[in-house]
C-alpha positions, 0 to 999 in steps of 0.5 A: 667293083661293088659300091653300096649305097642309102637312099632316103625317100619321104612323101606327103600324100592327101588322100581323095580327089583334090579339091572336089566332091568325091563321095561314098555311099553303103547299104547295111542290114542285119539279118535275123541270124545275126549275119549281116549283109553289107553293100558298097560301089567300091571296087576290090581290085586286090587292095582289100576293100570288101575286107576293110568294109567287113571289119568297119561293120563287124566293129560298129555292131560289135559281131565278129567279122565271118559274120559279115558278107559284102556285096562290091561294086554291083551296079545293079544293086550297089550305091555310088562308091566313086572311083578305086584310086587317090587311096580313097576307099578305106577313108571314104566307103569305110566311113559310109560303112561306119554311117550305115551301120550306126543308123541301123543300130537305133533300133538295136539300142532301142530294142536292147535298152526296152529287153535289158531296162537300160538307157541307150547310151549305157550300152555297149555292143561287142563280141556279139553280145550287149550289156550295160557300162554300168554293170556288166552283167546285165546283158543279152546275146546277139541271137536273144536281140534279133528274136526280140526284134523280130518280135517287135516287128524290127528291122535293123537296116541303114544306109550312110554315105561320107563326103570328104570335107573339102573345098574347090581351089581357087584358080587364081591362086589354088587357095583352098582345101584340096585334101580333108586329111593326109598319108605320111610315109619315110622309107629307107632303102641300100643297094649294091652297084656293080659298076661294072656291069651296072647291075643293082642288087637291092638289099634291105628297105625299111619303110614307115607308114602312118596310116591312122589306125590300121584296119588290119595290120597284115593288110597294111604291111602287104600295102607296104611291100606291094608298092615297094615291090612296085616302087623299086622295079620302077626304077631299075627294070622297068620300062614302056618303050613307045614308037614314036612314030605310030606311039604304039607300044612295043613292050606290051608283054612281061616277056619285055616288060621287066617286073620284079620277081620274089628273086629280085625283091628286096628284104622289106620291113614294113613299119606301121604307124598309128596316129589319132584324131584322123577323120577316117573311120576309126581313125584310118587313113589310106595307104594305097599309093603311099606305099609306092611313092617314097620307094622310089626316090629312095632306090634314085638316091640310093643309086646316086649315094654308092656311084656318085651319080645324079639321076633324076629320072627313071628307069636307072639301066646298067648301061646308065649307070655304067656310062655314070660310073666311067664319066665321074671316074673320067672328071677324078682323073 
């Protein structure tokens, strides 16, 4: 017999170190061809960081984003970025990023404001060219800016580092502010379960995010069905089996350690949601483990919905929900 079922997952998630200093730190330049070269410690490991790094500056200097080149987690040359966890980087380096790229705007607006006879705080930087708010058409390439800087013997260069405001918990009762802002996701998730064989065939997710205001919306819709992938085969393939004995493990392969493939992977329909008055740069909010927690519980409660089972645990293996299956039938009859 085949028996469907939904399942709701919701999660709150603070993004940074909890209650403790975890700070960030860029280095930017503009060069005199308009290329800009744009340094940080955090590390890629696939999220998009450097590509989140590249927007945030192309949109401070108002050039276009295949001007921008960045140079990632170098130790040699690279400043602090602090660790790629806790959904950090795009909220903390992407603020050092914002920081660094404002300080070396000053003398861009002071070159600019002297070459166009406007004050500073008239102009406007965008789509590699400046002009006035008050008339448009008082304005000046990028290249025209960089020539006159290079004239006046400038240069356009800035470093910025960003420290969530935080502060350390209290031991005696953790009272505090462990996190400056927060992450907020739903997912909705069916399945089919054959309680014959236990096998779960997932069908269709739904997945909502509020990320702030999204720094590429392609970026976060892969966010969200990366870690749905991850969420889902979780709960019902995978699984490290330890010996208890010499606590080795003895799965150390995807030969044994089952992952999800594009066979297995549900229809996702990643939902993007825009929220403001964040502290983020630009109002972004991390969204790196926020895209996994939720698919989890839901693929549980979705499980529990089609069988009437209670798990509470993971994995959910065919053999559980078989044995599942058989003992509520068992109590009915």
């Amino acid at each position: 017999m085949k028996r469907r079922g939904t399942g709701v997952g919701c999660m709150f998630y603070g993004v940074g170190n909890t209650g403790l200093p975890n700070p960030a730190a860029a280095f930017v330049q503009v060069l005199p061809d308009t290329s800009v070269h744009v340094t940080v410690g955090a590390a890629d490991i696939g999220q998009g960081s450097s590509t989140m790094a590249a927007s945030i500056a192309a949109e401070t200097l108002g050039l276009a984003y295949e001007n921008i080149q960045v140079t990632w987690a170098d130790t040699q040359v690279a400043p602090e970025g602090g660790a790629t966890s806790a959904s950090r980087q795009t909220f903390i380096t992407g603020n050092a990023v914002r920081n660094a790229c404002e300080t070396a705007m000053g003398e861009l607006k002071r070159t600019a404001a002297e070459e166009l006879n406007v004050p500073e705080e008239d102009l406007i930087f965008r789509n590699r060219e400046i002009y006035s708010s008050k008339d448009a058409n008082v304005r000046m390439s990028y290249p025209e800016l960089m020539g006159a800087m290079g004239k006046k013997g400038r240069l356009a260069v800035g470093a910025g580092y960003y420290n969530p405001k935080t502060t350390y918990l209290d031991p005696k009762d953790m009272s505090g502010i462990p996190y400056e802002l927060y992450s907020y996701a739903t997912t909705i998730l069916e399945v089919e379960v054959d309680t014959d064989t236990g096998e779960v065939t997932l069908l269709s997710v739904v997945s909502a995010h509020d990320v702030g205001t999204p720094i590429g919306n392609k970026l976060v819709e892969g966010q969200i069905e990366g870690g749905t992938a991850m969420g889902t085969g979780f709960v019902v393939t995978e699984k490290i089996d330890v010996d208890p004995k010499t606590l080795a493990i003895k799965n150390p392969s995807l030969s044994k350690y089952i992952i999800s493939t594009c066979m297995d992977v549900p229809k996702i329909y990643p939902i993007v949601v825009s929220s403001e008055g964040e502290a983020g740069p630009f109002g972004a909010k991390g969204v790196g483990e926020p895209a996994l927690i939720p698919s989890i519980p839901a693929t549980i409660a979705a499980i529990n919905d089609a069988i009437g089972s209670n798990f509470t645990t993971t994995p959910v293996f065919p053999a559980d929900i078989v044995k599942a299956w058989q003992e509520g039938q068992g109590k009915k009859s």
